[in-house]
Structures are given as structure tokens and as C-alpha cells.
mmCIF file of the N, C-alpha and C atoms, coordinates in Angstrom:
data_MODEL
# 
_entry.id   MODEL 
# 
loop_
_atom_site.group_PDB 
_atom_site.id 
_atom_site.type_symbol 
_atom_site.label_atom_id 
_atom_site.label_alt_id 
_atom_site.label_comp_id 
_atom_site.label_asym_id 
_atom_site.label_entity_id 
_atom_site.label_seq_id 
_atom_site.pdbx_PDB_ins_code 
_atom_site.Cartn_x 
_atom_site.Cartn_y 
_atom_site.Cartn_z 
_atom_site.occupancy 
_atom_site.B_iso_or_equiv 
_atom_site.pdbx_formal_charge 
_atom_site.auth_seq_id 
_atom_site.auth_comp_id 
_atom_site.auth_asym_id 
_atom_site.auth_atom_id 
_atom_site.pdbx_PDB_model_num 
ATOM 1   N N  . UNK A 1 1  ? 146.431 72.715 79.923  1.00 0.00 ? 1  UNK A N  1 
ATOM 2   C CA . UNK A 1 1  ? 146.648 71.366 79.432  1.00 0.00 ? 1  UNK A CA 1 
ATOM 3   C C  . UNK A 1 1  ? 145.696 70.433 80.186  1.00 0.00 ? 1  UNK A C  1 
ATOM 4   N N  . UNK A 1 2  ? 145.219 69.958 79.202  1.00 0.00 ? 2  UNK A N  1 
ATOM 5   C CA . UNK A 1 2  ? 143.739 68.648 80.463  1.00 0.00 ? 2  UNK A CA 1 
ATOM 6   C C  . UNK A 1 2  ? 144.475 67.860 81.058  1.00 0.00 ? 2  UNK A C  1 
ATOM 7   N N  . UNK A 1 3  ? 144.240 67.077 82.470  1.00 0.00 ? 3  UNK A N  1 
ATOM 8   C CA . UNK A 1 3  ? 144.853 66.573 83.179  1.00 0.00 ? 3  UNK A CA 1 
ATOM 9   C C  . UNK A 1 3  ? 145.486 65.393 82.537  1.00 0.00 ? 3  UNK A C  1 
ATOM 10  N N  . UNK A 1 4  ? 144.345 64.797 81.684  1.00 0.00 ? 4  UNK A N  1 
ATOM 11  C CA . UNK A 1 4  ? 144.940 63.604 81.266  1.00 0.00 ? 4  UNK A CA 1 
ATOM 12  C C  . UNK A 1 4  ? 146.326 63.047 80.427  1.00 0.00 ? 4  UNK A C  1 
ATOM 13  N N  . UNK A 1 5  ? 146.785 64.345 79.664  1.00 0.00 ? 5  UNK A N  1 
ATOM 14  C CA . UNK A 1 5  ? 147.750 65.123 79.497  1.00 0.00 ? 5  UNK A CA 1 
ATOM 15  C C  . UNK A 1 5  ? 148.949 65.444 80.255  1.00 0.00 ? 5  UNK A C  1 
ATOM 16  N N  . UNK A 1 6  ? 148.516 66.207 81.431  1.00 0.00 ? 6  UNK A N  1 
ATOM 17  C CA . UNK A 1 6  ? 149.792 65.646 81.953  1.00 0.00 ? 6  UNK A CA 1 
ATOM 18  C C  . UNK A 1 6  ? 149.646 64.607 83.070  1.00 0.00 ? 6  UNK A C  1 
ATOM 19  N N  . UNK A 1 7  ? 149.429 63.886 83.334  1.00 0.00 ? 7  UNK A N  1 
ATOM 20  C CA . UNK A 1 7  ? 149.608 62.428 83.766  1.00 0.00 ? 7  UNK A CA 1 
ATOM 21  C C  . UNK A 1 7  ? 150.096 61.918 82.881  1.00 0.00 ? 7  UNK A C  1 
ATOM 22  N N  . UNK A 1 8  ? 150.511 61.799 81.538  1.00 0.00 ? 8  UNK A N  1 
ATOM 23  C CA . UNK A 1 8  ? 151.017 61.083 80.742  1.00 0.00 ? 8  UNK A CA 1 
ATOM 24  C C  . UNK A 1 8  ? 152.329 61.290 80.732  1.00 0.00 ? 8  UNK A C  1 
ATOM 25  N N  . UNK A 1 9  ? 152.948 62.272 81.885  1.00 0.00 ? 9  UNK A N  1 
ATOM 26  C CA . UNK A 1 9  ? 153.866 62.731 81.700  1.00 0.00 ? 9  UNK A CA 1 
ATOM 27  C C  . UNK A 1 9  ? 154.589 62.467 83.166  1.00 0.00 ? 9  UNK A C  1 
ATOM 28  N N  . UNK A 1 10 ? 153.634 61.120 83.826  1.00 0.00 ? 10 UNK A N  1 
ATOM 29  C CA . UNK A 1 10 ? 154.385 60.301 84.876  1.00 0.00 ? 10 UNK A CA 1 
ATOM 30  C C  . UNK A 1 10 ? 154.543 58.984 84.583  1.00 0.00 ? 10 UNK A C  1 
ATOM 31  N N  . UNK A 1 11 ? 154.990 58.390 84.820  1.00 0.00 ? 11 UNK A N  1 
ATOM 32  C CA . UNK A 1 11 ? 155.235 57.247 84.641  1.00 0.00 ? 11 UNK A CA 1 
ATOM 33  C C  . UNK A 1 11 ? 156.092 56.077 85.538  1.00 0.00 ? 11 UNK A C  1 
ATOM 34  N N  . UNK A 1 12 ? 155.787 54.890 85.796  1.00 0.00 ? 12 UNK A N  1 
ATOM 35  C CA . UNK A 1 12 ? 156.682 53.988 86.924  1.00 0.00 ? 12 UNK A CA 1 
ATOM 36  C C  . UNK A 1 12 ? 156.589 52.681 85.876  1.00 0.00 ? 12 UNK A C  1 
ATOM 37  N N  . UNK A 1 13 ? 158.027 52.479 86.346  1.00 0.00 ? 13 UNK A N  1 
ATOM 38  C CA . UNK A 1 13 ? 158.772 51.708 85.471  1.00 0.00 ? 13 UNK A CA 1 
ATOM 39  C C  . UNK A 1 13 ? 159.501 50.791 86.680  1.00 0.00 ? 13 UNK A C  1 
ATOM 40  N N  . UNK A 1 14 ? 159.557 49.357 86.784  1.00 0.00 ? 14 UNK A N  1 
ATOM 41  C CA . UNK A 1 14 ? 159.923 48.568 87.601  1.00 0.00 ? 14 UNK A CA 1 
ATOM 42  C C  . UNK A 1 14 ? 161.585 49.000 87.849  1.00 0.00 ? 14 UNK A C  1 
ATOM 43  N N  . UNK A 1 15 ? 162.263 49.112 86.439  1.00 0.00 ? 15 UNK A N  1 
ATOM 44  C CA . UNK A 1 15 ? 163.975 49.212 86.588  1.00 0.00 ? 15 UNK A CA 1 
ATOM 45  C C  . UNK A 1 15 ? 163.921 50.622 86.978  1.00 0.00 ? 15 UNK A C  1 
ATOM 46  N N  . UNK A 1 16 ? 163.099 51.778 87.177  1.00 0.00 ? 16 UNK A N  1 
ATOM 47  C CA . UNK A 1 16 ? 163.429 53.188 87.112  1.00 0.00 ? 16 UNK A CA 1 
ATOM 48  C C  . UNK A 1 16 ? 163.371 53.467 88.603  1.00 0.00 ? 16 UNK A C  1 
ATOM 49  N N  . UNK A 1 17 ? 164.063 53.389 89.682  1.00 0.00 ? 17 UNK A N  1 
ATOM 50  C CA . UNK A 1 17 ? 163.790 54.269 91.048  1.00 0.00 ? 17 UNK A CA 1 
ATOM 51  C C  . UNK A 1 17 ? 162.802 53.296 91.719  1.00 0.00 ? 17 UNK A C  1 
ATOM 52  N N  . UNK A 1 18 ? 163.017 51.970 91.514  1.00 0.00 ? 18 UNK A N  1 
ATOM 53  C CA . UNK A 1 18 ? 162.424 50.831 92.547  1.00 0.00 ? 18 UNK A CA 1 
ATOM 54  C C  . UNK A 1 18 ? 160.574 50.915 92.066  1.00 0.00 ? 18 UNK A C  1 
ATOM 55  N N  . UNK A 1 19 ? 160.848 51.236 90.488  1.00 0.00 ? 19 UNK A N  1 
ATOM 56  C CA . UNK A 1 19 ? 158.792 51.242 89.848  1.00 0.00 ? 19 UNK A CA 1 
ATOM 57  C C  . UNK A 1 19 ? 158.282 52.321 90.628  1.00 0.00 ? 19 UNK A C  1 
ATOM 58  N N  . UNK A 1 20 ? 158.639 53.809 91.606  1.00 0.00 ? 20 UNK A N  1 
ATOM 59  C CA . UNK A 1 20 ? 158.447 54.891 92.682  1.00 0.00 ? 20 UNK A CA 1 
ATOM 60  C C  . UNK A 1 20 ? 157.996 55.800 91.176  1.00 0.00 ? 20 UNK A C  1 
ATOM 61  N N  . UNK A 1 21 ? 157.016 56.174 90.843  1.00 0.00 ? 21 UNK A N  1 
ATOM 62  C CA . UNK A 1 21 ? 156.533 57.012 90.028  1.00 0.00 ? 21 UNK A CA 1 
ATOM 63  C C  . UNK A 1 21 ? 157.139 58.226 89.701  1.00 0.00 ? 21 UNK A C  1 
ATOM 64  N N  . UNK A 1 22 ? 158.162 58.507 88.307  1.00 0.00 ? 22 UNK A N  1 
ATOM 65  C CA . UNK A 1 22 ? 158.525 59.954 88.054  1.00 0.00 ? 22 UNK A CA 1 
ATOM 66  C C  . UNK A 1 22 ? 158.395 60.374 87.182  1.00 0.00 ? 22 UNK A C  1 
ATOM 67  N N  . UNK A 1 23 ? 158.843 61.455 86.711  1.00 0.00 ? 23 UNK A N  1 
ATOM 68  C CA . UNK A 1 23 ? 158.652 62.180 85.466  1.00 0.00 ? 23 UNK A CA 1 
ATOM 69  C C  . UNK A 1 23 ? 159.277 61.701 84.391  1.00 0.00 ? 23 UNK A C  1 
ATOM 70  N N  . UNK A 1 24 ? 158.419 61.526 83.401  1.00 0.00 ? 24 UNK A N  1 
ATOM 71  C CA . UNK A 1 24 ? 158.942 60.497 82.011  1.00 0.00 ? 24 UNK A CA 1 
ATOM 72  C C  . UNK A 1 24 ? 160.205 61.069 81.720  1.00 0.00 ? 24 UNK A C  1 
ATOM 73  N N  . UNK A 1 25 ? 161.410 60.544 81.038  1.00 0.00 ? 25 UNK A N  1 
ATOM 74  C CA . UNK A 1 25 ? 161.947 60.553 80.679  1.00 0.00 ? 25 UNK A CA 1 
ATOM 75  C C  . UNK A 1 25 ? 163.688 60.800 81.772  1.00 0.00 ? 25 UNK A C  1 
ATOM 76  N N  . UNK A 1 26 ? 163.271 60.821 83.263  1.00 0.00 ? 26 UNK A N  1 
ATOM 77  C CA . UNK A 1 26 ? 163.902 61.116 84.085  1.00 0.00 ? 26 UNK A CA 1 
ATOM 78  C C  . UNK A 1 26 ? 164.115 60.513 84.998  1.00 0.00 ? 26 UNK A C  1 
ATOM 79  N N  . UNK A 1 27 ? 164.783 60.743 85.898  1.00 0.00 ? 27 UNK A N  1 
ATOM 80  C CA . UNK A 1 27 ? 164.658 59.838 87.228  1.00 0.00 ? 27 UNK A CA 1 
ATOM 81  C C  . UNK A 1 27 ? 164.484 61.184 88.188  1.00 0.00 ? 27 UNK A C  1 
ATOM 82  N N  . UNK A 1 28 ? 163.747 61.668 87.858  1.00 0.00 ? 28 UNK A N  1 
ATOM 83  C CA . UNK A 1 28 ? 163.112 62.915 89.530  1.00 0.00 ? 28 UNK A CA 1 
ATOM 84  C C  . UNK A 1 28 ? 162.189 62.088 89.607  1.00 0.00 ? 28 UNK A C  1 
ATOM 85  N N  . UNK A 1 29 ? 161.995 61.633 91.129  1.00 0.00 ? 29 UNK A N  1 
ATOM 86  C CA . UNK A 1 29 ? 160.589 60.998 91.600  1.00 0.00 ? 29 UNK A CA 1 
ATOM 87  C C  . UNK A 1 29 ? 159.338 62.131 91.728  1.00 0.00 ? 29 UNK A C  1 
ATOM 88  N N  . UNK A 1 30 ? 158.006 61.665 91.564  1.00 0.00 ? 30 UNK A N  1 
ATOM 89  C CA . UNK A 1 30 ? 157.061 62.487 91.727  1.00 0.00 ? 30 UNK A CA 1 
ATOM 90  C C  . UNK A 1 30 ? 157.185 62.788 93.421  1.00 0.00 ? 30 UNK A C  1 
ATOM 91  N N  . UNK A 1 31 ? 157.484 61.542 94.459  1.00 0.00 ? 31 UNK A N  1 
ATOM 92  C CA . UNK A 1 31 ? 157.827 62.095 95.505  1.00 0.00 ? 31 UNK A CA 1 
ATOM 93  C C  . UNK A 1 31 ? 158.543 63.365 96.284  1.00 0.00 ? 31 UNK A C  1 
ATOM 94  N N  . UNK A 1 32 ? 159.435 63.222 95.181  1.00 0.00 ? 32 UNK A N  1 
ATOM 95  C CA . UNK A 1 32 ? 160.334 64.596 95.460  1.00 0.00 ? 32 UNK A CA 1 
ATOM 96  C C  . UNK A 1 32 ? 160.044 65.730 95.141  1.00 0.00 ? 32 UNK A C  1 
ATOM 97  N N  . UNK A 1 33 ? 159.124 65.696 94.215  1.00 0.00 ? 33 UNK A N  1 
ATOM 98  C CA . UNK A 1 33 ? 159.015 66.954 93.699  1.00 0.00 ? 33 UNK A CA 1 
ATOM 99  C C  . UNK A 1 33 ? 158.057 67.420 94.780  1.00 0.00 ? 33 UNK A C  1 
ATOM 100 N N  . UNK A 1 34 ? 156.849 66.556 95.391  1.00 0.00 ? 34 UNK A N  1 
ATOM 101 C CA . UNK A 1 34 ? 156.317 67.074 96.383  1.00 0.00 ? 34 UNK A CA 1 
ATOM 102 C C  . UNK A 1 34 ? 156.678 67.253 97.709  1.00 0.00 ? 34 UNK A C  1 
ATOM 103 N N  . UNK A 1 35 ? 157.554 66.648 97.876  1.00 0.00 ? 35 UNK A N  1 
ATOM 104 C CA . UNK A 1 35 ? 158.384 66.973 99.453  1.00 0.00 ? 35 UNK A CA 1 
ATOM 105 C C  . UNK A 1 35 ? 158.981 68.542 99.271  1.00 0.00 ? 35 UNK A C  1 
ATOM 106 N N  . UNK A 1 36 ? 159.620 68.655 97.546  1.00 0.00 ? 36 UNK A N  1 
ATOM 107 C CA . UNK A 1 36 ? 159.901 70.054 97.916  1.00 0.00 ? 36 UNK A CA 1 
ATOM 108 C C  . UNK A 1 36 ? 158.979 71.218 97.738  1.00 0.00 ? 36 UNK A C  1 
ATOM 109 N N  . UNK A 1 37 ? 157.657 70.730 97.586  1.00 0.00 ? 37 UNK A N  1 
ATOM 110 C CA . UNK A 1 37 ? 156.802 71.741 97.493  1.00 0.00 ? 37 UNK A CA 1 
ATOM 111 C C  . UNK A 1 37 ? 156.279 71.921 99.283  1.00 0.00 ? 37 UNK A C  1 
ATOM 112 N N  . UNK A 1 38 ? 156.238 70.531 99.507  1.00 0.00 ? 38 UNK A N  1 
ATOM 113 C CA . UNK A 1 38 ? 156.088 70.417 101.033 1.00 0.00 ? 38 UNK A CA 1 
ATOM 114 C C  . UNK A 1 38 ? 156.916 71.088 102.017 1.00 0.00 ? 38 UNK A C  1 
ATOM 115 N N  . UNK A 1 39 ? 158.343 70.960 101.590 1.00 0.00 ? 39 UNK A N  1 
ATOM 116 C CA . UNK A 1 39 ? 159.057 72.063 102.505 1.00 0.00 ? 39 UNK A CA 1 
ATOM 117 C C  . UNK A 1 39 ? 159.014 73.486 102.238 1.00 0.00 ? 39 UNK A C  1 
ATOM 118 N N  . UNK A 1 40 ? 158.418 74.015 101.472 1.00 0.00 ? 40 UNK A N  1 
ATOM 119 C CA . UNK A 1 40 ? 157.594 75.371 101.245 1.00 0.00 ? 40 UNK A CA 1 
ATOM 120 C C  . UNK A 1 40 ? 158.829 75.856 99.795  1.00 0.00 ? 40 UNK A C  1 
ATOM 121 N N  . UNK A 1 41 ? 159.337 75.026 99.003  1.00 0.00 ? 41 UNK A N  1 
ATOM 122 C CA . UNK A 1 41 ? 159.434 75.380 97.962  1.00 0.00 ? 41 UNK A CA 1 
ATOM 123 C C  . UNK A 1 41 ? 158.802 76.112 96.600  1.00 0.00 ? 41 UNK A C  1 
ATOM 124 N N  . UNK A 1 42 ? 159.045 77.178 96.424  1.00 0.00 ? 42 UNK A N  1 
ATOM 125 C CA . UNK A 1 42 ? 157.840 77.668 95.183  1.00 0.00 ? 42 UNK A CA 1 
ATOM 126 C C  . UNK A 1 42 ? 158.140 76.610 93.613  1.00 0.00 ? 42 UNK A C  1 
ATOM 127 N N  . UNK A 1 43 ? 157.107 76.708 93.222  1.00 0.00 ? 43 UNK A N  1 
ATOM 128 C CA . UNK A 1 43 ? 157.491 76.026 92.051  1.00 0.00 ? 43 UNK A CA 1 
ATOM 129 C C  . UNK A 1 43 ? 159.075 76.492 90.808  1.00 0.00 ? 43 UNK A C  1 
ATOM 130 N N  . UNK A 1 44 ? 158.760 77.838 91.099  1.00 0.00 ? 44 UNK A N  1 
ATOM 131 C CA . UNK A 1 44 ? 159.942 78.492 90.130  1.00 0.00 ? 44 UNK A CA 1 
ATOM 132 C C  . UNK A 1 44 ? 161.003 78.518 90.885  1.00 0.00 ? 44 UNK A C  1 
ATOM 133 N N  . UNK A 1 45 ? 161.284 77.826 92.003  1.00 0.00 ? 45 UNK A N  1 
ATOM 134 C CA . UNK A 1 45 ? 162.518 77.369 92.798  1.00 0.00 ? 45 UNK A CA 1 
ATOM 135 C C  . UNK A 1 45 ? 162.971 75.808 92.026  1.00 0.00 ? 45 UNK A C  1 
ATOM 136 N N  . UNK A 1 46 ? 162.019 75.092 92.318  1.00 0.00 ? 46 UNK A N  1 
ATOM 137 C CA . UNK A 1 46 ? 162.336 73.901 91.424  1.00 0.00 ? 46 UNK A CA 1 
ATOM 138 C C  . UNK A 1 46 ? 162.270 73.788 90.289  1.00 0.00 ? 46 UNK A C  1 
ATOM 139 N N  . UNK A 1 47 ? 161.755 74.694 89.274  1.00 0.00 ? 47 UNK A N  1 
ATOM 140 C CA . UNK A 1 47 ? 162.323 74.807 87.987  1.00 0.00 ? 47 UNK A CA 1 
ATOM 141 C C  . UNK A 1 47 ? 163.814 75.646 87.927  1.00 0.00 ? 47 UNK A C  1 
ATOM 142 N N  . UNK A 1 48 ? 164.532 76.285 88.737  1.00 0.00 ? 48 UNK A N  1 
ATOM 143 C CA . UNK A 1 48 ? 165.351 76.923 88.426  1.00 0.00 ? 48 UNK A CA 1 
ATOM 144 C C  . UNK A 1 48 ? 166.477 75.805 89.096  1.00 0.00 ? 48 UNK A C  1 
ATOM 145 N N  . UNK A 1 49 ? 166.265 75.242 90.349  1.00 0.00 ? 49 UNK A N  1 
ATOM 146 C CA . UNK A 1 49 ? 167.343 73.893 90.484  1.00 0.00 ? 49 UNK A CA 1 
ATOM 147 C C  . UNK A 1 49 ? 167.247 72.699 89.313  1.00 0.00 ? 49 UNK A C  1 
ATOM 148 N N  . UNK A 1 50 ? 166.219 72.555 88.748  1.00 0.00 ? 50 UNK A N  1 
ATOM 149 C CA . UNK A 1 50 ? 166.353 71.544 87.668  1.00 0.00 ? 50 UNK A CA 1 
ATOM 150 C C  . UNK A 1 50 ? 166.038 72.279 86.729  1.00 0.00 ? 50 UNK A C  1 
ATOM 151 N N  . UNK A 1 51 ? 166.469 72.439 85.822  1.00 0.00 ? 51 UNK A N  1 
ATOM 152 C CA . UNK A 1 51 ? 166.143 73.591 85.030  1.00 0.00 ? 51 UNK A CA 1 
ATOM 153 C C  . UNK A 1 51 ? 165.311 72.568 83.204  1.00 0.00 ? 51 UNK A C  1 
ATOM 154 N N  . UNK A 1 52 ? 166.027 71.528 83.698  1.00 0.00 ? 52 UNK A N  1 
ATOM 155 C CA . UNK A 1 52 ? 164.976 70.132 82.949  1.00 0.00 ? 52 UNK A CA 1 
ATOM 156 C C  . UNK A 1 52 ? 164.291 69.813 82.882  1.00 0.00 ? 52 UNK A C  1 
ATOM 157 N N  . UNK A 1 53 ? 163.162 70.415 84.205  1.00 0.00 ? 53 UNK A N  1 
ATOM 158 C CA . UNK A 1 53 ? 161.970 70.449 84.209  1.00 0.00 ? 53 UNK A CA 1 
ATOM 159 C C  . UNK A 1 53 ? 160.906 71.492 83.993  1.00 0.00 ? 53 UNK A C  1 
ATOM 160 N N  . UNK A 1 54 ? 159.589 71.290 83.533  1.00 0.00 ? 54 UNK A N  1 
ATOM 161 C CA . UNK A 1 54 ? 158.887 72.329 82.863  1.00 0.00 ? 54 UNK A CA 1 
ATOM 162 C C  . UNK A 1 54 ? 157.432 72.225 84.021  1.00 0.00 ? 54 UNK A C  1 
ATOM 163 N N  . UNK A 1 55 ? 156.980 73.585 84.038  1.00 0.00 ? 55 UNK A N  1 
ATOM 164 C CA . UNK A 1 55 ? 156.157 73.841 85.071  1.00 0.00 ? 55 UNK A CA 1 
ATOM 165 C C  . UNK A 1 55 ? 154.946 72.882 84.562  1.00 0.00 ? 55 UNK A C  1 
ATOM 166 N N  . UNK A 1 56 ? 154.494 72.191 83.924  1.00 0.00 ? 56 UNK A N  1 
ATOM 167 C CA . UNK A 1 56 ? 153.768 70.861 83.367  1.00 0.00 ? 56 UNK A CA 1 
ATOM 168 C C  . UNK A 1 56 ? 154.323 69.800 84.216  1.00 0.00 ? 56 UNK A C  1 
ATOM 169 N N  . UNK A 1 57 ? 155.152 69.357 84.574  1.00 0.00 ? 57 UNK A N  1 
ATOM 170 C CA . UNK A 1 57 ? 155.793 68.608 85.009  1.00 0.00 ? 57 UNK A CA 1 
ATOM 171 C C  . UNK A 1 57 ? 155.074 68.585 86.503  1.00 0.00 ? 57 UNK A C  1 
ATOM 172 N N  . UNK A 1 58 ? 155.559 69.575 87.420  1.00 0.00 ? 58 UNK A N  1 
ATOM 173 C CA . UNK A 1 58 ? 155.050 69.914 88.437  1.00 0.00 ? 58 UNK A CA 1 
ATOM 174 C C  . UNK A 1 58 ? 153.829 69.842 88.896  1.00 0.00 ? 58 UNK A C  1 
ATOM 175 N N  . UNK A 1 59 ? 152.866 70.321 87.561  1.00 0.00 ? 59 UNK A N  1 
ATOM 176 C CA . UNK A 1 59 ? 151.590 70.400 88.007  1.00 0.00 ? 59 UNK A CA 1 
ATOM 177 C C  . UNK A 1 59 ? 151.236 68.866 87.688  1.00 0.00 ? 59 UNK A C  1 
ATOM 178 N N  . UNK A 1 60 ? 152.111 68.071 87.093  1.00 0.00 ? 60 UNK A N  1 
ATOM 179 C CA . UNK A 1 60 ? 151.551 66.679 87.023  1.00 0.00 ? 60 UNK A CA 1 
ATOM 180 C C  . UNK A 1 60 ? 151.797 65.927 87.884  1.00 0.00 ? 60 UNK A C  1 
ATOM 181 N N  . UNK A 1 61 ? 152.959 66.202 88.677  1.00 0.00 ? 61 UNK A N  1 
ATOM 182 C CA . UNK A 1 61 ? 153.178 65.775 90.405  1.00 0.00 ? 61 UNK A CA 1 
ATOM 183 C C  . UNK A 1 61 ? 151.900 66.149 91.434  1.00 0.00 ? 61 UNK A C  1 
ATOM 184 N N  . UNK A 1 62 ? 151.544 67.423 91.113  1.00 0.00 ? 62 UNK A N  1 
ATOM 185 C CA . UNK A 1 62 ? 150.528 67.878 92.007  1.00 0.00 ? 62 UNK A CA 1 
ATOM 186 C C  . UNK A 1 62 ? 149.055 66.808 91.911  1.00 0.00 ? 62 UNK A C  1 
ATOM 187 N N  . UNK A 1 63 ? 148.686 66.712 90.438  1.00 0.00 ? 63 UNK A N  1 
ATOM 188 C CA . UNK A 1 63 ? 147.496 65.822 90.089  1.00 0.00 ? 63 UNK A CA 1 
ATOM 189 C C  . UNK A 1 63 ? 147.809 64.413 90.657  1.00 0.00 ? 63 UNK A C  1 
ATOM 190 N N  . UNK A 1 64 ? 149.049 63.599 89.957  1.00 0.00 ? 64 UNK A N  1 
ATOM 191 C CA . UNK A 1 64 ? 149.182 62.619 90.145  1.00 0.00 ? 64 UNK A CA 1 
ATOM 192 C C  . UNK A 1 64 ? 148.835 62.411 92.158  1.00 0.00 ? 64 UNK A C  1 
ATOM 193 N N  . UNK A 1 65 ? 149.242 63.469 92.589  1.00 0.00 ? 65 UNK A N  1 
ATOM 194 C CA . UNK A 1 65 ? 149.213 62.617 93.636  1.00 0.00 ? 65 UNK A CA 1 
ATOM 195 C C  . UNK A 1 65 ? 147.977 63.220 94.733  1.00 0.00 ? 65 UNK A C  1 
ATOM 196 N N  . UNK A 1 66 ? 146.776 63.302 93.949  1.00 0.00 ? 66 UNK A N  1 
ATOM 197 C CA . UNK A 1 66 ? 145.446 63.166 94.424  1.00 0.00 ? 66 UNK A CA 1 
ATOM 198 C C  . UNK A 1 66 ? 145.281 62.193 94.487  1.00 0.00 ? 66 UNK A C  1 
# 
């Protein structure tokens, strides 16, 4: 999927999580998703605790936050 693609699939919204950038349609912050990659979470760990989220998702946390 081209990046630009999924970046479209973050989004910050002033009323959503203090305008803190997350995944459209949700309130998971992009923060979080990288703290739990940061605490040595695999990705198919956090798709299986949120099971709402799609490995697109993730990799758009990863881009977004270059």
C-alpha cells in the first residue's frame, strides 16, 4: 500500500484524545501503538489485543511517526 495511503489512515481531531494523532475511526493513539512496539511488542501481539486493528494500521503508526 503507498505510504500516502496509509497516512490517510491517521488522523488528529481537536475533540478526539486532546487533537494526539490516531487511527481513523478510533481512539488508539498513534503514540501507543508505538510505545508498544517500543516495549518490544510484535506487531501480531497488537493485532491480537485489538483485534480492530489491521496490520495497515500499524505500519501507518510506524510512517507517521518519521
Amino acid at each position: 500500500m503507498p505510504e500516502a495511503d496509509l497516512l490517510d489512515r491517521i488522523v488528529v481531531r481537536p475533540e478526539v484524545l486532546g487533537g494526539k494523532p490516531v487511527i481513523r475511526g478510533m481512539r488508539i493513539a498513534v503514540e501507543h501503538v508505538l510505545a508498544m512496539l517500543a516495549a518490544g511488542d510484535a506487531p501480531e501481539t497488537i493485532l491480537n489485543e485489538y483485534p480492530f486493528l489491521e496490520a495497515a494500521d500499524i505500519q501507518a503508526c510506524l510512517i507517521y511517526s518519521r
